[in-house]
C-alpha positions in Angstrom: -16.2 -63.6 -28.5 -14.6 -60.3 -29.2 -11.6 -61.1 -29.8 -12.8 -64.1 -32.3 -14.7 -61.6 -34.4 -12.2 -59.6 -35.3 -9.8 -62.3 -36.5 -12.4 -63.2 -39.0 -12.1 -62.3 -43.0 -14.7 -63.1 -44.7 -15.5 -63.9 -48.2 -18.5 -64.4 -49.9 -18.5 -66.3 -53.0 -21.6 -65.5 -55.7 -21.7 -61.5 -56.6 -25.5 -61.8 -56.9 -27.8 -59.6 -55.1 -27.8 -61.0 -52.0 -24.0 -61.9 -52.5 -24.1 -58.1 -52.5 -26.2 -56.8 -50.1 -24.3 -59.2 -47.4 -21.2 -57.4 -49.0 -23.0 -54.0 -48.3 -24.1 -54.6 -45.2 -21.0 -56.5 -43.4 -18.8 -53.7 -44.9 -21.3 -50.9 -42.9 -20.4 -52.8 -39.3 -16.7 -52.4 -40.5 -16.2 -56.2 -41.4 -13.2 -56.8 -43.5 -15.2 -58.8 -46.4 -13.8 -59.3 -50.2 -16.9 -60.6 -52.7 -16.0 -63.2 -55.1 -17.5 -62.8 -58.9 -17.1 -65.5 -61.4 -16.4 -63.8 -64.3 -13.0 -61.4 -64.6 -15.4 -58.9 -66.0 -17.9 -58.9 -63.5 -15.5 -58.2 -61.1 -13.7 -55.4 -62.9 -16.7 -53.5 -63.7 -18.0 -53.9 -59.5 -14.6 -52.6 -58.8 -15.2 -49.4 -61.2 -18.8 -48.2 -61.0 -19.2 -49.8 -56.8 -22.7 -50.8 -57.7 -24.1 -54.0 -59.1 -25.9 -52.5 -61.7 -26.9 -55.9 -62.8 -28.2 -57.7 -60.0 -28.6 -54.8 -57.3 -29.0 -51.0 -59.1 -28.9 -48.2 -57.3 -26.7 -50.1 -53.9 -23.5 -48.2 -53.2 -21.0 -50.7 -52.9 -18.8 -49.2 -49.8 -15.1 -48.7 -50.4 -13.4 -51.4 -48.3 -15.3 -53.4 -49.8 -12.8 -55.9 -52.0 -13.8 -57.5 -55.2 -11.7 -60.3 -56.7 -12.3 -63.2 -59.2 -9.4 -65.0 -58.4 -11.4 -67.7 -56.5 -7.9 -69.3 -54.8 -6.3 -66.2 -53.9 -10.1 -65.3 -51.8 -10.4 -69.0 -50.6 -7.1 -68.7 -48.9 -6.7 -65.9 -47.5 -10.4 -66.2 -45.6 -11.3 -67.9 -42.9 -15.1 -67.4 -43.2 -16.5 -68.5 -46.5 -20.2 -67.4 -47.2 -21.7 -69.5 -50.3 -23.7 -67.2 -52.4 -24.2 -68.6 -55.7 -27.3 -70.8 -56.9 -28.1 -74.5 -55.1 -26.8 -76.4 -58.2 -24.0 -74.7 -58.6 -22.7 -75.4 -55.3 -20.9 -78.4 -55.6 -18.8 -77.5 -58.5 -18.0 -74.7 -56.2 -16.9 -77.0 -53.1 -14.5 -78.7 -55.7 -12.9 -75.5 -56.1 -12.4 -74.7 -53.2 -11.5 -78.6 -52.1 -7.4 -77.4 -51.9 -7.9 -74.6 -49.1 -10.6 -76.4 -46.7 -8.8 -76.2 -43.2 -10.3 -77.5 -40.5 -10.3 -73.4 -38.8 -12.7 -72.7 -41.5 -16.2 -71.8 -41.0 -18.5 -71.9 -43.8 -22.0 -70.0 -44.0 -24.8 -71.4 -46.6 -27.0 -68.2 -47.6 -28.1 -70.7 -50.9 -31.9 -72.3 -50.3 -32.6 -74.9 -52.3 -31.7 -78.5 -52.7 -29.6 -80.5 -54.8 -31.2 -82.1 -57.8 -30.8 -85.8 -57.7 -29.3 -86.2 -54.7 -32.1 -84.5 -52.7 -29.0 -82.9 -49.9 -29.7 -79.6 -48.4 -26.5 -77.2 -49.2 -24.5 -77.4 -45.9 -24.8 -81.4 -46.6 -23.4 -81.1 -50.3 -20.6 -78.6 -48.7 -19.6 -80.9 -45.7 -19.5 -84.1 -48.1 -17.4 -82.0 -50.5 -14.9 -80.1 -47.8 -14.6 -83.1 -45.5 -11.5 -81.7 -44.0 -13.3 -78.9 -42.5 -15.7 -80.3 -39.2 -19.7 -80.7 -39.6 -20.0 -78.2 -37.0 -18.2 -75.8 -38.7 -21.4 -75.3 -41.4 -23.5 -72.7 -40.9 -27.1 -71.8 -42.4 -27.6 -68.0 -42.5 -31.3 -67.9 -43.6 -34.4 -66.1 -43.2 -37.4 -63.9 -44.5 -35.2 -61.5 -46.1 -34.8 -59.8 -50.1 -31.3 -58.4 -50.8 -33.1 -55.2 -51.8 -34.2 -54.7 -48.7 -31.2 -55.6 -46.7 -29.3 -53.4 -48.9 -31.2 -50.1 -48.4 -30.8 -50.8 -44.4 -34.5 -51.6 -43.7 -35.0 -53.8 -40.6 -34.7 -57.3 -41.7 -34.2 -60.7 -39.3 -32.0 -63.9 -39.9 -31.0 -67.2 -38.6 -27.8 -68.6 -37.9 -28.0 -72.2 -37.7 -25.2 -74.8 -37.0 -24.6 -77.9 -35.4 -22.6 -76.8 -32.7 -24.3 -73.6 -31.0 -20.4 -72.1 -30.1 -20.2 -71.8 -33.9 -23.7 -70.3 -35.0 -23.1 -67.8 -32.4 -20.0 -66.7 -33.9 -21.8 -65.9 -37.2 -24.5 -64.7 -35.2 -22.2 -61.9 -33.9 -20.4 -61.2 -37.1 -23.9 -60.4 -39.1 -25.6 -58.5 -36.8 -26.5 -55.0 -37.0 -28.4 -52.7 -35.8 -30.6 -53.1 -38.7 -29.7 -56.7 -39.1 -31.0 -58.8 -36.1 -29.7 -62.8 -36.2 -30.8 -65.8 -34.0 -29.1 -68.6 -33.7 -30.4 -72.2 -33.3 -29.2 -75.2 -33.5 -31.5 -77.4 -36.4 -29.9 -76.5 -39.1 -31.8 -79.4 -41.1 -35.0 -78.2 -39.8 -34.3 -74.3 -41.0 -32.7 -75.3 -44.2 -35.9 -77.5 -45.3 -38.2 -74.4 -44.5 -35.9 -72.1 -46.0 -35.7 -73.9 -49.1 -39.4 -75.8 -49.5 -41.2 -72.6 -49.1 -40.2 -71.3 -52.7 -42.2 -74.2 -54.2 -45.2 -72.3 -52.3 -44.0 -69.2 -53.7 -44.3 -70.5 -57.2 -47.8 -71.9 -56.2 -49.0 -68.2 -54.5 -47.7 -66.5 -57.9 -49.6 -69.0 -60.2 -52.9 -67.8 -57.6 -51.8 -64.4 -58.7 -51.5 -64.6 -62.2 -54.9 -66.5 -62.7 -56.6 -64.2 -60.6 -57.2 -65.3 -57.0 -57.8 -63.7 -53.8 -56.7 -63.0 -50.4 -58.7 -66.0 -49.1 -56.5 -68.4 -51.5 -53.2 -67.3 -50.1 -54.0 -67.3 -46.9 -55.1 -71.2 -47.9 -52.1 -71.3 -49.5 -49.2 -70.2 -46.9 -51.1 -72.3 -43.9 -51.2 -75.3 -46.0 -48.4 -74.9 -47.5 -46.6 -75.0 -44.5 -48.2 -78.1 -42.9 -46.6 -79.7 -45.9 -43.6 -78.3 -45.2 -43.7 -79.2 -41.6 -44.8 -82.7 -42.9 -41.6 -83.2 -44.7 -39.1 -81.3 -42.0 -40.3 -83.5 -38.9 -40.0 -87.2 -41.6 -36.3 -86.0 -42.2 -35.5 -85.3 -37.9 -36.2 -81.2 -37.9 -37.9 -80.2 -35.0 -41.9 -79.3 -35.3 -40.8 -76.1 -33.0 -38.2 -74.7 -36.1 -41.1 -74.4 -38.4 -42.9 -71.5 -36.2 -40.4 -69.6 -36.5 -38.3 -66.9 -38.9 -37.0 -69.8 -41.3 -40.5 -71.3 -41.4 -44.0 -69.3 -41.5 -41.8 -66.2 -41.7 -39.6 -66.8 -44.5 -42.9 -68.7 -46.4 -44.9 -65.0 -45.7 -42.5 -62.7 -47.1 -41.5 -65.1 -50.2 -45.3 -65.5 -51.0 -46.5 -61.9 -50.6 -43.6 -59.7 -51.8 -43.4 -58.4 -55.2 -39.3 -59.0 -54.7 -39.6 -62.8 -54.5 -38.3 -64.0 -57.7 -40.7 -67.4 -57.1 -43.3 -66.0 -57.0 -43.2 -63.7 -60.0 -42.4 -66.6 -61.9 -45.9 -68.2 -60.2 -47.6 -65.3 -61.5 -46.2 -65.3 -64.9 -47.1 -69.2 -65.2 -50.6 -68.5 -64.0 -50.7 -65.5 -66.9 -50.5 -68.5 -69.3 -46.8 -67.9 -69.9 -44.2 -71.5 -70.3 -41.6 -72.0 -67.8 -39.4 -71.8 -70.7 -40.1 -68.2 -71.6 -39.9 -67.0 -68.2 -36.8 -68.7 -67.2 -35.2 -66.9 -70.4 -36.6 -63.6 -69.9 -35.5 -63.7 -65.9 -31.4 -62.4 -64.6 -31.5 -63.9 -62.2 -32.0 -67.9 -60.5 -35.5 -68.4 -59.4 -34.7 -71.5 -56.6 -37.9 -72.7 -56.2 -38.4 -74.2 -59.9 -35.1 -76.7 -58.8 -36.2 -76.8 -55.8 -39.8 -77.9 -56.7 -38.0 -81.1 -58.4 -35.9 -82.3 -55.1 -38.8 -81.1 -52.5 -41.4 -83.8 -54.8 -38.9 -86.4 -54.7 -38.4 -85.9 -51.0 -41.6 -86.7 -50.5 -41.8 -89.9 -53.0 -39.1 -91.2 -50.8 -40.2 -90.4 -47.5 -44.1 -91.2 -47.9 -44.8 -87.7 -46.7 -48.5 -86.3 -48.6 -47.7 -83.2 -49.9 -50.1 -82.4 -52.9 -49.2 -78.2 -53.2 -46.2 -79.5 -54.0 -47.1 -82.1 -56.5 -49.7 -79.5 -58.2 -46.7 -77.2 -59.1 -44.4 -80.2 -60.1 -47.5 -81.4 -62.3 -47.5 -77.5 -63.5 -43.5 -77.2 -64.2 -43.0 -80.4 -65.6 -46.1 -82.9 -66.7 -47.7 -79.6 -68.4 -50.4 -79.3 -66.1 -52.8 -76.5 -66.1 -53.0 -74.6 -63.4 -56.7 -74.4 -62.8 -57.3 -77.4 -63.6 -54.2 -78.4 -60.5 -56.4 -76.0 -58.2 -59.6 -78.0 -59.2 -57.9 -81.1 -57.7 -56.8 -79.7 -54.8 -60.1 -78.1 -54.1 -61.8 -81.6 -54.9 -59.5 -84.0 -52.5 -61.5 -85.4 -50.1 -63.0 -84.3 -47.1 -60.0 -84.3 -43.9 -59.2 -83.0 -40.5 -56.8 -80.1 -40.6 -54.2 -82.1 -39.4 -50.2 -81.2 -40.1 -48.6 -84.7 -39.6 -48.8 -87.8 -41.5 -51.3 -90.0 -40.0 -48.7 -92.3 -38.6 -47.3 -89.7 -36.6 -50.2 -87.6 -35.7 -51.3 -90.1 -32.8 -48.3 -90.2 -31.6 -47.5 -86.5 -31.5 -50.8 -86.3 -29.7 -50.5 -88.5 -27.1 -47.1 -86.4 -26.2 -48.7 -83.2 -26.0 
């Protein structure tokens, strides 16, 4: 495994804040890493002042860290590609980088969300875009974790999921730290969908904020929220196990308690009385769970999977709902078991245990 390691160069595409805190701290375990920016001026001004003083102030961009823009010079010369840039974004991306996907490539998803439309989870819109490179050669890296955080060296926890275990353990090796710890696991569709659904519960737990509610709520909030989660992950073949874990309940904690998450801010903002609109303008960077909030209710249409958090903040975002008037509802459904699976498959899962 050694010896595989250090062969790798590894290039992460999106100079965001996370883009740049996985910059930060690969560069700190002496990984050879370049970070892509978009813009020519982005670039030039990371490679001057080594600090992202839009995205990430007050991070020390190391030295060997490289910075480029020239997205075909960084796709070639890199053998382990780390997307970085928002979830709708990511398949204009792919076609970029279309002309340099060898099959030796691996390529590490660190974007949760999921495509618009055609309701994919990243790795899927990479691996039907980059064909040439194996399935098994897509990795999730996700996990409870804010680049400000990760950044400033405090202890934060990650999974590397893939397809093929061989490969997940390779970016498994190449990220940890010894303040970055990184599991790997094999259901990459099962941590993707709770890496990604949980900032729709963010959104929710920041509209509780905003109006006013308490620590009872939230707690409502994250179990709830992630039976429909698990609902949702076990209708499209993740396992119910995945959803215990970092990339479920742990990543759905962190995103709905910390002042960091983005999703939640823009909850609270929305529950201050504030339009989606305004917010969205007045915000630098991407809150996911807005996008995500569209694909993860559509999911659900298609799948027959009850998940009515998640149609309360779709009602919110886009059919104008107000939100206490949402919480009403919810509050007002009637009476159930506190069951986690669709009744079809709650008998069934049942009978197995």
């Amino acid at each position: 495994m050694q010896s595989t390691e250090t062969a790798q160069r590894i290039a992460i595409f999106g100079a965001g804040s996370w883009g740049t805190a996985l910059a930060i701290s690969l560069a700190q375990q002496g990984q050879r890493v370049t970070l892509w920016a978009r813009r020519a001026e982005a670039a030039e001004t990371l490679r001057t002042k080594r600090e992202n003083t839009t995205y990430l102030p007050g991070a020390a961009l190391p030295a060997s860290v490289q910075i480029s823009s020239n997205l075909e010079t960084v796709a070639s010369e890199h053998n382990v590609w780390v997307v970085a840039i928002p979830s709708q974004a990511v398949r204009s991306l792919a076609e970029r980088l279309v002309p340099f996907a060898a099959p030796s490539r691996i390529v590490v998803s660190v974007t949760k969300g999921i495509e618009n439309r055609t309701l994919k989870t990243m790795t899927e819109v990479l691996s039907e875009v980059l064909p040439t490179i194996p399935k098994q050669h897509f990795v999730a890296l996700y996990g409870p974790s804010h680049a400000e955080e990760v950044a400033a060296g405090q202890p934060t926890t990650l999974v590397a999921a893939a397809r093929r275990a061989t490969v997940a353990e390779v970016v498994q090796q190449l990220f940890m730290s010894r303040r970055l710890r990184v599991y790997a696991n094999d259901d990459i569709r099962g941590v993707e969908i709770g890496g990604s659904v949980k900032n729709v519960l963010a959104i929710a737990a920041g509209i509780g904020d905003g109006i006013g509610y308490g620590d009872n709520a939230k707690a409502a909030l994250i179990t709830r929220g992630m039976a429909e989660i698990q609902r949702l992950g076990i209708a499209l073949g993740a396992q119910p196990q995945t959803f215990t874990g970092l990339t479920g309940i742990g990543d759905l904690v962190v995103t709905c308690m910390s002042q960091h998450s983005r999703n939640r801010y823009l909850g609270q903002e929305i529950g201050q009385g504030k339009s989606l609109e305004e917010i969205e303008a007045g915000m630098k960077m991407v809150a996911e769970g807005v996008r995500t909030t569209d694909s993860a209710y559509e999911l659900a249409r298609r799948e027959g999977v009850e998940m009515p958090i998640t149609e309360a903040v779709y009602g919110i975002l886009f059919e104008g709902k107000d939100p206490t008037a949402a919480v009403s509802e919810l509050m007002t459904r009637s009476a159930k078991h506190e069951d986690w699976l669709p009744d079809h498959l709650q008998e069934e899962y049942t009978s197995e245990s």
